[in-house]
N, C-alpha and C positions, 0 to 999 in steps of 0.2 A: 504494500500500500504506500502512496505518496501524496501527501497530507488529506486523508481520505479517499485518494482515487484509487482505482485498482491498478496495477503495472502495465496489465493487457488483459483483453477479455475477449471473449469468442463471438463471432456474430456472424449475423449469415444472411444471403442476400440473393437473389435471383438473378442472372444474369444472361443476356439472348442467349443463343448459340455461336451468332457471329462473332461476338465477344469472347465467348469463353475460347472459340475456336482463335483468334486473335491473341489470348493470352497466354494460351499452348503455345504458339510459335514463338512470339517474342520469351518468353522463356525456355524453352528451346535451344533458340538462339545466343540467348545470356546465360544459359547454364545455371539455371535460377530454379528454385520452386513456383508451381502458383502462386503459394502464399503468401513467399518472397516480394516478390512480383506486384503482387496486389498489395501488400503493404509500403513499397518504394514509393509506386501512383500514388497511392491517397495521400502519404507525405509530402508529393511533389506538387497534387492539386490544392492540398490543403494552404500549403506555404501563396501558389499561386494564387487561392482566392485572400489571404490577407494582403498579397502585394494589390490585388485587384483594388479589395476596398480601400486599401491606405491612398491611392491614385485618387479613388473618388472623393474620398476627403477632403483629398487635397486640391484636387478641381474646384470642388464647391466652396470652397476656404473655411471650411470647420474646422482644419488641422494645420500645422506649420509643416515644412518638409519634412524639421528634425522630426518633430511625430510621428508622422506619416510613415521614416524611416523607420522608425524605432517601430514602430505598430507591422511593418514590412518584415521587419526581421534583418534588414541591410543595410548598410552603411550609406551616409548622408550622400556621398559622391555617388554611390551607384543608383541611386533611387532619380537625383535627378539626370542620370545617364537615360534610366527609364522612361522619365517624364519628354525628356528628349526626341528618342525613339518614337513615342507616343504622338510627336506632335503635342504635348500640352506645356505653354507659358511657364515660365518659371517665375515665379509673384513673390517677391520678397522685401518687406517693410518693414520699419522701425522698429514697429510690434513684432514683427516673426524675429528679431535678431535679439529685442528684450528676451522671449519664451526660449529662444534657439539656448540664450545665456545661461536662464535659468537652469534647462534640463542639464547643459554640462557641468553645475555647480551641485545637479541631486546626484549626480552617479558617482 
């Protein structure tokens, strides 16, 4: 257990046939279990949908980068490498470099 949560836990899920036939080969190919396999994805979707919403955050200006970053899981530089990519403005003001301050003076 870690601070109440369980380590790992069993679960189970349905999935087409096209899919699971898709996750035979790429494991297959990687020398992987299913299991394996299907727990790499979710880790790797999971991380994608927090960089997703930290982006949106930060579009709509509810968050500063540093948040945004910190909420992303990545370093200040690479998030606005993302926002780059993205095509989305990089908006930074008096107020975002106060909050940017403070978070370096909590950690």
């Amino acid at each position: 257990m870690y601070h109440g949560i369980p380590m790992s836990e069993t679960i189970s899920l349905r999935l087409p046939r096209k899919t699971l036939k898709k996750l035979g080969e790429v494991a297959d190919r990687e020398g992987k279990d299913r299991s394996s396999l299907i727990r790499e994805l979710l880790e790797h979707g999971i991380k994608e949908k927090d960089l997703d919403n930290a982006v949106e955050l930060y579009h709509k200006g509810q968050v500063t980068g540093w948040k945004a970053a910190q909420l992303a899981g990545i370093s200040l530089w690479n998030f606005y490498k993302i926002l780059d990519e993205k095509g989305i403005l990089i908006q930074y003001s008096e107020h975002d470099l106060e909050e940017d301050l403070k978070g370096l003076t909590e950690e």
